[in-house]
C-alpha positions as CSV (number, residue, x, y, z in Angstrom):
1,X,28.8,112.4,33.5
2,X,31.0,109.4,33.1
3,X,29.1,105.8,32.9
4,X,30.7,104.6,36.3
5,X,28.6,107.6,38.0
6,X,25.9,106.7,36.3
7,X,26.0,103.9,37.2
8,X,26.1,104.7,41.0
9,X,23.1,107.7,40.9
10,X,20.6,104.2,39.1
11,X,22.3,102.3,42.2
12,X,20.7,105.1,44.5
13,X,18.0,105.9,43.1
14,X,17.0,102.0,42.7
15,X,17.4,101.4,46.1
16,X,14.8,104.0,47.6
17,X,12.3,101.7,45.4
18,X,9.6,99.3,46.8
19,X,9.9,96.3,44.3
20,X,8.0,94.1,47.0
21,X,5.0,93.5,44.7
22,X,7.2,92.4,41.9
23,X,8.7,88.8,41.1
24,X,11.2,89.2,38.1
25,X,11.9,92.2,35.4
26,X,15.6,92.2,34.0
27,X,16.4,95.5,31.9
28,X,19.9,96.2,30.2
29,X,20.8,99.4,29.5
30,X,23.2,100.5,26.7
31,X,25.0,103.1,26.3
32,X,27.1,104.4,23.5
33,X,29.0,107.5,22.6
34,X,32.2,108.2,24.4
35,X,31.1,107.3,27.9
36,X,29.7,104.0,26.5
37,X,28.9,101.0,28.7
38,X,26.5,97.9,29.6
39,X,24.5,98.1,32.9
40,X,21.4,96.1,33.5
41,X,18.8,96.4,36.5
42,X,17.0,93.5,38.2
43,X,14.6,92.9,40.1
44,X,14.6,89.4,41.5
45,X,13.2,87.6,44.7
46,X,11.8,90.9,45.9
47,X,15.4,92.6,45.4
48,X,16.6,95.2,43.1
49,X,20.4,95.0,41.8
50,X,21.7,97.2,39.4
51,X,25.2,96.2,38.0
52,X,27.5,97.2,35.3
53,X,27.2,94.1,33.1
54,X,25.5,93.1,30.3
55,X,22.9,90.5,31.0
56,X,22.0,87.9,28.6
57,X,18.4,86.8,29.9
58,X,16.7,90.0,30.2
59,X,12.9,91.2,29.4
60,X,14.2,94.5,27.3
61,X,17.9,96.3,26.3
62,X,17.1,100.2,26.1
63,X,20.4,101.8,23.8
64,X,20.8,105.4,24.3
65,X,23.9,107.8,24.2
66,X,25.2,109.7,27.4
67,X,26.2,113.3,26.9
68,X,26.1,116.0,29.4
69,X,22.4,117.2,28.0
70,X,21.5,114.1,28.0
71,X,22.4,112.9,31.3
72,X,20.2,115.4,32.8
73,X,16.9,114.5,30.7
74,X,17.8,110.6,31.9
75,X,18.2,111.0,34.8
76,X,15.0,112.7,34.9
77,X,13.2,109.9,33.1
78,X,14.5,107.6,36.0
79,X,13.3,109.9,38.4
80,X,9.7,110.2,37.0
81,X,9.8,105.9,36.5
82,X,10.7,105.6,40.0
83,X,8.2,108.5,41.6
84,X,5.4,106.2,40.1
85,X,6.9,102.8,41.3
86,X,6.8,104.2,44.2
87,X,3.0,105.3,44.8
């Protein structure tokens, strides 16, 4: 998987999330290897964003590599995070 589709499948998965009961959470994701690249999510005034920049005022930076195993097992962490935001 390259980082740029990664970054869209968080940008769809994010968006099918209900953030209404949250005010503010900033997370920057790292990623290194040869597909390596910044991306944060935010969720801000009731919105989420997710973006592939680095962003310097965030609650938590997560680092993890991105391989083709991998990108299966994070996507499926993502899944999971965003079946319980969802209940």
């Amino acid at each position: 998987m390259k980082f740029d589709e990664l970054v869209t499948k968080v940008r769809g998965l994010a968006s099918k999330v209900d953030v209404s009961n949250q005010d503010f959470l900033a997370v920057q994701i790292n990623i290194t290897g040869k597909e390596s690249g910044v991306f944060y999510v935010e969720v801000k005034d009731h919105k989420i964003s997710v973006e592939p920049y680095d962003y310097h005022d965030r609650n938590c930076a997560i680092t993890m590599s991105l391989t083709q195993q991998e990108s299966s097992k994070w996507k499926a962490i993502w899944v999971r995070h965003l079946n319980f935001q969802r209940s």
